[in-house]
N, C-alpha and C positions, 0 to 999 in steps of 0.2 A: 487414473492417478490424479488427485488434489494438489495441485503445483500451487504455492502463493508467492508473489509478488509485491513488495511493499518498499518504500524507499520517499525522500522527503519531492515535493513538489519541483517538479520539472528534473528529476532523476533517468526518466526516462522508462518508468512503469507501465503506461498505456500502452506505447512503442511494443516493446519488450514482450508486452503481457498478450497484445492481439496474434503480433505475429509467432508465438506459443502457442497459442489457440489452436491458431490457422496449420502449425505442423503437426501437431498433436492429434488433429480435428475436437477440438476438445471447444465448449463454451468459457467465452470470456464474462466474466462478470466485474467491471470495476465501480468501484466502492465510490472515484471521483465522481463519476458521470452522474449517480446518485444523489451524491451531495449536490452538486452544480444542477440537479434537474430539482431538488429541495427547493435552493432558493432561488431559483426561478420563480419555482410556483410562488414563492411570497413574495416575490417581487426584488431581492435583495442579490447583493453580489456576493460568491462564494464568502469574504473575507467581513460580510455584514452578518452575514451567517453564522461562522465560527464567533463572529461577536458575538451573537444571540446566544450561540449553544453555550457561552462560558455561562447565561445564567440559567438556560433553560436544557436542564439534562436531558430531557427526553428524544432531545433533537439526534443527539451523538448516540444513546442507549437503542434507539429505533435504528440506526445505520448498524449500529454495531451489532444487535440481534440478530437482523436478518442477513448478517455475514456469514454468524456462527450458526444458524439456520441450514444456509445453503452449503457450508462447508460440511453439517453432520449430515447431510442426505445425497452427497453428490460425490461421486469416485472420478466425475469425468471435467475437471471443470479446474481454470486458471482462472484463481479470484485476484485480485488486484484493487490494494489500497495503503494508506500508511500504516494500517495495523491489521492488517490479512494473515500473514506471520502470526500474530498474538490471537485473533481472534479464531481461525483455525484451530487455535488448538492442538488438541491430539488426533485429529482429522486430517493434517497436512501430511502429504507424504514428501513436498521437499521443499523447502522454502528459501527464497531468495530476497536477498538486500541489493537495490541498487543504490546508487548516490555519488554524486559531482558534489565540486564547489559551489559555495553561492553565486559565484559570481557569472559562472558556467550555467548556472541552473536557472539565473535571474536572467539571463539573455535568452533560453529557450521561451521561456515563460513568457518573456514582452514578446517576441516574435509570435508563439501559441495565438496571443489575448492580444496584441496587437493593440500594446501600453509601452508607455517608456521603459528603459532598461533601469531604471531608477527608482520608478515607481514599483516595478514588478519586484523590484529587492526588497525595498521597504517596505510591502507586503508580505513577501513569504519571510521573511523575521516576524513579521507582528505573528501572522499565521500558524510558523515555528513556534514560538513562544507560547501562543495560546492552545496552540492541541496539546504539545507536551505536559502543562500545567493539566487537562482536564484528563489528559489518558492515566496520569498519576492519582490526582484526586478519584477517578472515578473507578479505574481497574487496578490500581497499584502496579502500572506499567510506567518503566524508565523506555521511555522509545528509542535512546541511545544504547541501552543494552544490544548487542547484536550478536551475543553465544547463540540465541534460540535458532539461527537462520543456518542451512548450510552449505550456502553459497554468499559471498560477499563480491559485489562488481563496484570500481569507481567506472563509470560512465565519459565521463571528460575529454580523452583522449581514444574512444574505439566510435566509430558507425554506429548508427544501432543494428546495421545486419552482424556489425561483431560482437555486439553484445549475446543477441540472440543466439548468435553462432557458440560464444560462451556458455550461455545458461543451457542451448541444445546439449553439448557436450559434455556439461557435469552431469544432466539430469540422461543421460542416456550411459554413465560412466555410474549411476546409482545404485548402491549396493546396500540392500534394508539393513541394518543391525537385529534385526529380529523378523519374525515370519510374517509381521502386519509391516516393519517398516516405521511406525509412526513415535513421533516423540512428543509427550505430554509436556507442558509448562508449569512449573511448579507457581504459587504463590501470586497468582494471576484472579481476581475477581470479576468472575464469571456472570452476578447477578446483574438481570437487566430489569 
């Protein structure tokens, strides 16, 4: 099963996404660690990075390929990103949204990165701001849309073992609408 994962910074994705894995025995693949091991190699921090990528496509086109990649050749595998849900495709067999507050999500974040609760805000806004501008311009994706997902969790108020405990229970309450199960995304540009 192709479970995906996606939801804004510090929603609780990773969490979420490993310990899926880990019941499912199923590989984790996230799309963060990717990014954050990118600008590494260049020497930059994830949010000099998404500066880059506003002018340099190929940064986000290379992540997002090999999303859609591992999503068409792998039945066994929780991918996990902010746009794993979209980039999946018609390959996902059950897609989740998580998401808290900023305010919720900007204090896991400085605790994560071990930065002020201040700074970590004022980052994932800019962050915010600049993926959704590039996932639109570049795939004709509103990242606010969230019909495509079929599960919605706010994060804010549960554990993350009750998260999981959540997502365990829709996707084990799963019932395909058809013999493959999967739902295609209309209107989504797929060229990379």
């Amino acid at each position: 099963m192709l479970i995906t994962i996606s939801g804004p910074a510090g929603s609780g994705k990773s969490t979420v996404a490993s310990g899926l894995a880990e019941t499912l025995g199923s590989e984790h693949v996230s799309g963060g660690d990717i990014f954050r091991q990118l600008a590494d190699e260049r020497g930059l921090t994830p949010l000099e990075l998404n500066r880059l990528a506003e002018d340099e496509e190929s940064i986000d086109r290379d992540l997002d390929r090999r999303q859609r990649e591992l999503a068409s050749t792998r039945d066994d595998l929780v991918l996990e990103s902010r746009l794993a849900g979209w980039m999946a495709g018609e390959y996902a067999d059950f897609r989740v949204w998580l998401d808290a507050p900023l305010d919720v999500r900007a204090e896991r974040i400085a605790d994560r990165e071990d930065k002020t609760v201040e700074t970590a805000r004022k980052e994932t806004i800019e962050r915010a701001a600049s993926e959704a501008h590039r996932y639109e311009a570049y795939y004709n994706i509103d990242i606010g849309t969230l019909d495509i997902y079929d599960l919605s969790v706010n994060t804010a108020r549960l554990s993350p073992d009750a998260v999981l405990e959540v997502v365990e229970t829709a996707i084990e309450a799963y019932e395909p609408a058809d013999d493959e199960g999967k739902t295609p995304i209309d209107g989504v540009n797929y060229e990379f």
